[in-house]
C-alpha atoms as a printed R data frame, in Angstrom:
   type eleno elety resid chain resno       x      y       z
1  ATOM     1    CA   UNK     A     1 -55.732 51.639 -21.505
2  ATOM     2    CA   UNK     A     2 -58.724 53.829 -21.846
3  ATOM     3    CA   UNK     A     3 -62.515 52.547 -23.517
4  ATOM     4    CA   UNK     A     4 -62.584 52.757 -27.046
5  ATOM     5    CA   UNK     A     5 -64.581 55.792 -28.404
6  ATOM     6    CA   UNK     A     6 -67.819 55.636 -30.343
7  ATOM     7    CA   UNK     A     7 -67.306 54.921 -34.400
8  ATOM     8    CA   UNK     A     8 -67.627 58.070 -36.349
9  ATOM     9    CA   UNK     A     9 -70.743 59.075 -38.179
10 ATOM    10    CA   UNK     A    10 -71.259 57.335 -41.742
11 ATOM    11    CA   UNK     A    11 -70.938 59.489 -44.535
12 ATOM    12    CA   UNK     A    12 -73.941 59.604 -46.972
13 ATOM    13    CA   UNK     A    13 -74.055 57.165 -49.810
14 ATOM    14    CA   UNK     A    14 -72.785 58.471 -53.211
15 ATOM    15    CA   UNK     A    15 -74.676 57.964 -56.531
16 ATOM    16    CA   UNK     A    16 -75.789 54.862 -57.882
17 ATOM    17    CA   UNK     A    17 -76.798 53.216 -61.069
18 ATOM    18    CA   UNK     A    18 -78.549 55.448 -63.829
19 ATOM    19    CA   UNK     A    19 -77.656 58.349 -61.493
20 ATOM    20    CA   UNK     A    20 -73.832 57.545 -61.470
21 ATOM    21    CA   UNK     A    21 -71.699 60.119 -63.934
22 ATOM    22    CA   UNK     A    22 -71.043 58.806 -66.780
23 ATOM    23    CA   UNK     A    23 -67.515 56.828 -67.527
24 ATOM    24    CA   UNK     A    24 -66.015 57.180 -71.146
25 ATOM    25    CA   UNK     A    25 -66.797 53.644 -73.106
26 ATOM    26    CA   UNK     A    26 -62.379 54.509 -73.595
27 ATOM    27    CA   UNK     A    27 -61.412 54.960 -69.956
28 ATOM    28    CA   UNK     A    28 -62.982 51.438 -69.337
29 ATOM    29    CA   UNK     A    29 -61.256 50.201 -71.593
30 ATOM    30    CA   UNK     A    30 -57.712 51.556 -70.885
31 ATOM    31    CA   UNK     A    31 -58.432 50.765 -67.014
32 ATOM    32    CA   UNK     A    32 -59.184 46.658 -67.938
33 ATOM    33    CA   UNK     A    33 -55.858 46.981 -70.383
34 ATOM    34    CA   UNK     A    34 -53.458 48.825 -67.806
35 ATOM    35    CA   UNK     A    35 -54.466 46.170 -64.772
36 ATOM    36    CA   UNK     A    36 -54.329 42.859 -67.281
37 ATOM    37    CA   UNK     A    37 -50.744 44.306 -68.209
38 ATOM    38    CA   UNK     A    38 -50.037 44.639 -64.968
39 ATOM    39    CA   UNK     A    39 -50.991 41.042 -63.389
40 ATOM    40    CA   UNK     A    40 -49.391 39.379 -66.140
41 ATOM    41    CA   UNK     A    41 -46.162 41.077 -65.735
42 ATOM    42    CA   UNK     A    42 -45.585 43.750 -68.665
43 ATOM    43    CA   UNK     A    43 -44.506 46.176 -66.281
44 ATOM    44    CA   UNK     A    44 -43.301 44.270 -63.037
45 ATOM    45    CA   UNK     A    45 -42.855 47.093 -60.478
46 ATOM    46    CA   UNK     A    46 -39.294 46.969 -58.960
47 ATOM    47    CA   UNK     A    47 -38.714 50.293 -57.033
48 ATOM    48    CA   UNK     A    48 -40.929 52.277 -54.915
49 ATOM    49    CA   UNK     A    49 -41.901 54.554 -57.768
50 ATOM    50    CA   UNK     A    50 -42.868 51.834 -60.083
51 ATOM    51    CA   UNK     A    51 -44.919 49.857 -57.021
52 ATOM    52    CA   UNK     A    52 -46.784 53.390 -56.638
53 ATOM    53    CA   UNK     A    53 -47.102 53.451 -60.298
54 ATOM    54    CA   UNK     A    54 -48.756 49.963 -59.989
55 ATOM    55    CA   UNK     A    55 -50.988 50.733 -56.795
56 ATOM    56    CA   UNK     A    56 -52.698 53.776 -59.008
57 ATOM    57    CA   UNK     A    57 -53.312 51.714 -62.102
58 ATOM    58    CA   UNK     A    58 -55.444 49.133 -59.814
59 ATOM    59    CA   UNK     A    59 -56.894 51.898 -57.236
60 ATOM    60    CA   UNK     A    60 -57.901 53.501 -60.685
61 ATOM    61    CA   UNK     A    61 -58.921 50.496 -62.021
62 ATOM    62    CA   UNK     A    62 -61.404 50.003 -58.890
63 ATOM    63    CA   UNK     A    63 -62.500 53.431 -59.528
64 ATOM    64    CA   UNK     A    64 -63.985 53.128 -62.917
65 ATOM    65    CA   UNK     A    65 -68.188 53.137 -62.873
66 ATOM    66    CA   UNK     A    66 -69.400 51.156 -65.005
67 ATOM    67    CA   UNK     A    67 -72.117 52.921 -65.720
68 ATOM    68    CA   UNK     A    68 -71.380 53.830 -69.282
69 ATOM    69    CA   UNK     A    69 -73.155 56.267 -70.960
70 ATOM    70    CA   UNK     A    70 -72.666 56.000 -74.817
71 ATOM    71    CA   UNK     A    71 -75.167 54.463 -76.720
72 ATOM    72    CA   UNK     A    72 -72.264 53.115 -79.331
73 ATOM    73    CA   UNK     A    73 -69.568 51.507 -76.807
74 ATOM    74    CA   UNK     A    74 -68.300 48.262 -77.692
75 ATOM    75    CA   UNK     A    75 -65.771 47.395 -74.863
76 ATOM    76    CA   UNK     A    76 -64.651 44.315 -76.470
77 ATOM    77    CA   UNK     A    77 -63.917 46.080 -79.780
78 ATOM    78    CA   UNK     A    78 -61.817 48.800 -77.338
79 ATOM    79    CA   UNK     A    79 -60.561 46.043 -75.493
80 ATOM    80    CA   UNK     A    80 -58.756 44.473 -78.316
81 ATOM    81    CA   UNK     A    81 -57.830 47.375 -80.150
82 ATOM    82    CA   UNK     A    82 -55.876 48.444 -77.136
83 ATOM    83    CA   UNK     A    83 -53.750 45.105 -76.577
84 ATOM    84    CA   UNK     A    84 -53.073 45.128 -80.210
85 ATOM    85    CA   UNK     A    85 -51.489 48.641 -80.065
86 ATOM    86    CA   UNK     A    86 -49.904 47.243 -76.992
87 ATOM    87    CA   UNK     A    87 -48.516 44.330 -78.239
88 ATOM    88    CA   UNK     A    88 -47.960 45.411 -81.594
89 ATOM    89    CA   UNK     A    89 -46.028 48.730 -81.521
């Protein structure tokens, strides 16, 4: 077996807080709603395409800044209208 090469340069931090684009109040939201469905079972994956299906909903999930930009965002108020609609079709 040969040595083990050096590690690869680090790639340069992205932006952070205030400087972070701005995530839709809405896409926060839908994000917190998809993954809770997901945990507790509304849509249990049970093929391949549904477990990719399920890996994007929490790799999206992970993705969402929270760095919210609208002055008016109420995520509990989105929050709630969007398990209603779920849960009450």
């Amino acid at each position: 077996a040969g040595a083990q090469g050096p590690q690869g340069k680090q790639g340069d931090a992205g932006p952070a807080g205030a400087d972070a684009d701005c995530v839709a109040c809405a896409d926060v939201a839908n994000g917190a709603v998809d993954l809770a469905c997901l945990v507790l079972g509304e849509n249990i994956p049970t093929n391949y395409a549904d477990t990719q299906a399920a890996a994007t909903v929490i790799v999206n999930t992970l993705l969402i800044s929270t760095n919210i930009c609208e002055t008016d965002c109420d995520i509990g108020v989105e929050i709630d209208a969007l398990i209603n609609a779920a849960m009450n079709p």
